[in-house]
N, C-alpha and C positions, 0 to 999 in steps of 0.2 A: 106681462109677468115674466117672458123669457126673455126680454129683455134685462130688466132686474135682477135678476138668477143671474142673469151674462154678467154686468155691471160688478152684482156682488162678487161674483168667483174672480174675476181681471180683479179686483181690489183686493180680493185675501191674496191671489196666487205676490199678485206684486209686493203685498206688505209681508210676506215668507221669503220672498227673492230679497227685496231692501234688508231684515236682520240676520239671513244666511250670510249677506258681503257683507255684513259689518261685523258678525259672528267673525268671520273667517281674516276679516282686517286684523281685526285685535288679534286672533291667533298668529297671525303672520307677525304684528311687531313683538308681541311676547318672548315669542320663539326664539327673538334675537338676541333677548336678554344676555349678559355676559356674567357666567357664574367662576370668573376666575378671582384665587385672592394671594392673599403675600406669600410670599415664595417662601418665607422664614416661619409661616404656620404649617406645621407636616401633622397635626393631628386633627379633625373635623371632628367636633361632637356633635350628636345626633340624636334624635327622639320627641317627646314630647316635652311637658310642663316639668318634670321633675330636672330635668338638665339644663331645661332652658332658665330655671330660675336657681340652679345649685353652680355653675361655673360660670364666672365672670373670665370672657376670654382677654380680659385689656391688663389682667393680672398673671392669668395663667397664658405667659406671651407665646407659648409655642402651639398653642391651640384658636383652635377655629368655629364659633359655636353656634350652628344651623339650626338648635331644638327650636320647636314650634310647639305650643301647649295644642291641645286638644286634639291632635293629628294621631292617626295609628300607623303603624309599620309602613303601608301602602305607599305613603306619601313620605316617610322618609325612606322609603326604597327607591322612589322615582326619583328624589332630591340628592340623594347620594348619586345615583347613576351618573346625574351629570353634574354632579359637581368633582366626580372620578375623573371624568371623560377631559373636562378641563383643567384640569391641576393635576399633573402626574406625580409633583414632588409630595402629594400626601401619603403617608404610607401607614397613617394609624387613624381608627376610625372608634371613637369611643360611643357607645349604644345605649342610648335608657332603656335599662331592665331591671324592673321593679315587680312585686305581685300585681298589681292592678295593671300591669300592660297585659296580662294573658289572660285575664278572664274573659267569660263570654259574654259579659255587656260590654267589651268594647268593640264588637261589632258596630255598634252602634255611633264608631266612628266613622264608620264605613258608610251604613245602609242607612244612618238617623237622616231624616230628613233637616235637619237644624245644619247638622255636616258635612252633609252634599252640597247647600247652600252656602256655606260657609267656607270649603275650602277647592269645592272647582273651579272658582274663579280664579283663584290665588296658583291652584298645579295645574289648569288645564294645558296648559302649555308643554309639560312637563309629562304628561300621560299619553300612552304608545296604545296601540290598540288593545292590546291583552287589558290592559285596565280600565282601559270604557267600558271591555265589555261586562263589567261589573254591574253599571248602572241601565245596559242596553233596557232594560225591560221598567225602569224607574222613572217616573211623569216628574218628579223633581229634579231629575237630573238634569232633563230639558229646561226647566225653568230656570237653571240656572243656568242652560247654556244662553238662552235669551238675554238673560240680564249682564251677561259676560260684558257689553260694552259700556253699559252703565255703571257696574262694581268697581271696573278697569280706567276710570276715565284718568284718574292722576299717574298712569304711567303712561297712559294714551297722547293726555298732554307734554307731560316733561317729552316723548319720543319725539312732537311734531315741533317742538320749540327745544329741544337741546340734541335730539337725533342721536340719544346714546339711552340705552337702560342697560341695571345689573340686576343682580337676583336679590336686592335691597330690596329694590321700588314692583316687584309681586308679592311681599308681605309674606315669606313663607321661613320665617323663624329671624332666630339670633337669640344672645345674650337678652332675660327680660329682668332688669332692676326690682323687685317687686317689696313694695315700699309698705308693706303691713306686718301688723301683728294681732293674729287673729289666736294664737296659739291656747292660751285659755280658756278661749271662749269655745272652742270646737271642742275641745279636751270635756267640757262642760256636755254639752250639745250633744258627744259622740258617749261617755260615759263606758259601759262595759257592752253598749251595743255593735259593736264591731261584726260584721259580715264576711264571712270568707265562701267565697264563691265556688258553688260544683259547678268542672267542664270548662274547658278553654275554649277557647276566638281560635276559630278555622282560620279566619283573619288574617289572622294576627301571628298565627301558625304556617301559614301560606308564604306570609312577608316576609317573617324573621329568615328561613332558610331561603327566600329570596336573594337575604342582604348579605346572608354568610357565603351563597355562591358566589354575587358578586365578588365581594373582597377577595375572594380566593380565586378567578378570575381574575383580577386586578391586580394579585400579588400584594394585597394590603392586609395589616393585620387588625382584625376584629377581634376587641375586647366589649365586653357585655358591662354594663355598668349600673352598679346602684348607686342611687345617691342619697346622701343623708333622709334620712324620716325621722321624725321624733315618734321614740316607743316602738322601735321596729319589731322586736316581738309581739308585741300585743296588735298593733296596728298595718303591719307590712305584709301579710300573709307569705312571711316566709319560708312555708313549708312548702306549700302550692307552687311557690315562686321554685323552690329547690326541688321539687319530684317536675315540675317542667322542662328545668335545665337538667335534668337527667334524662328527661325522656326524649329532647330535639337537639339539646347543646352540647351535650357530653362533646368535649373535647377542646371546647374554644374559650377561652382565657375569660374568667369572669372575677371582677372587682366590684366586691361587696362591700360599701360604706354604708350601707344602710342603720348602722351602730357606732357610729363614725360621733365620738363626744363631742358634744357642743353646747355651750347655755343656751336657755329657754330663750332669752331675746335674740337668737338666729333664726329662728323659726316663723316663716310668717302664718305659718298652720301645721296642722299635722304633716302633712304629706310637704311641702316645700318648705326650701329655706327663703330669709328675705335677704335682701342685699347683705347686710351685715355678715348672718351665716355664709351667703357667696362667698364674701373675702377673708373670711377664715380659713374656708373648705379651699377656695381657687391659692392662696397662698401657703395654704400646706400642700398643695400638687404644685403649684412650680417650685418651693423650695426642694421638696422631696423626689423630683423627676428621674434623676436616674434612678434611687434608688427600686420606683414604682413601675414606671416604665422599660 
């Protein structure tokens, strides 16, 4: 039997040794990733779903557009950090801020176990100790550090067969085409039950003035950004959204589009535009650039 016992423990201690180096391989080629981009885009947009699907940056050419759907501040704090660190010629940084970035269900971009799943494989790379220690005391965190070389394996590959990655190939935003129109039928679905949320995301509170030191730090200028909604009164909670920015942002440039006209076929839902709205919205910002900017 203590033989066994012996046998068993050599086998777990080694099979925690063997996905600690392969943990730690992947972190190593990740890291190397290369987050530089055209020297003729000086503006980064940033955030979640509402930006990633409202600005087509191949339209609006002097911008650069990082948003990532379902990610909270956290993760474009990390992503801005070094995407700052490598592109100094950026010196404008536009932020999705909408009512639904500050409520206190979006913790749950943080601590949802769906989340952590979902997007540590994608920033592990990208996260400094203060932001692990978020997850220190969470069993899915680990699971996801486990599965880190399995999630990674197509930037694993292109590394060992083309010996270059950029902050493409980790999957952590860009411009997303979003090819629906669901506008009716939520309109339908949603009816006069609209929810406006008591109490914001520490989160998300924590982050935002994260992003505002950087850039001020960095000497870059941060504007807060809404992007179209359809029905933003009724739908945007923008009252919450405006007693927020008065109680943490007072002071730093905020452009409100969230009333921003458009016909119903731009809308792939309430809350985003679809490609169509994109190039409305994205060609009324590059036409209109100095005047906005």
């Amino acid at each position: 039997m203590k033989i066994f016992l012996w046998r068993l423990f050599k086998f777990f201690c080694l099979n925690i040794t063997i996905v600690l180096v392969l943990v730690a391989a992947v972190y190593f080629i990740l890291s190397g990733a290369s987050f530089a981009i055209p020297e003729d885009r000086n503006i980064l947009i940033i955030g979640d779903s509402h930006t990633e699907c409202a600005i087509d940056d191949s339209i609006f050419t002097r911008s650069f557009n990082i948003s990532h759907g379902g990610t909270a501040y956290l993760y474009s704090y990390v992503k801005l950090r070094k995407f700052l660190a490598e592109n100094s010629h950026i010196d404008t940084v536009l932020l999705s801020f909408h009512g639904g970035a500050t409520q206190k269900s979006r913790d749950e971009l943080i601590i949802g176990d769906r989340y952590i799943l979902g997007c540590i494989p994608n920033y592990s790379s990208l996260l400094h100790a203060e932001e692990l220690s978020i997850f220190i005391n969470n069993p899915t965190f680990y699971s996801a550090v486990v599965k880190l070389p399995v999630k990674c394996i197509k930037p694993i590959l292109k590394f060992i067969t083309k010996h270059t990655l950029t902050w493409k190939d980790l999957r952590i935003g860009g411009y997303f085409k979003l090819d629906r129109d669901r506008l009716q039928q939520e309109i339908k679905l949603t009816g006069n039950n609209t929810v406006v949320e008591i109490g914001y995301s520490d989160y998300q509170i924590d982050y935002l003035l994260k992003i505002i030191d950087l850039c001020n730090e960095k000497n870059v200028r941060l504007i807060l950004f809404n992007a179209p909604t359809y029905d933003a009164p009724k739908y945007g909670n923008l009252q919450m959204l405006n007693d927020f920015y008065t109680a943490y942002c007072n002071g730093i440039r905020y452009l409100d589009y969230s009333n921003f006209i458009l016909p119903d076929y731009a809308y792939g839902d309430i809350w985003h535009l679809n490609f169509k709205g994109a190039e409305i919205f994205s060609n009324y910002l590059e036409s209109n650039y100095e005047d906005i900017f």
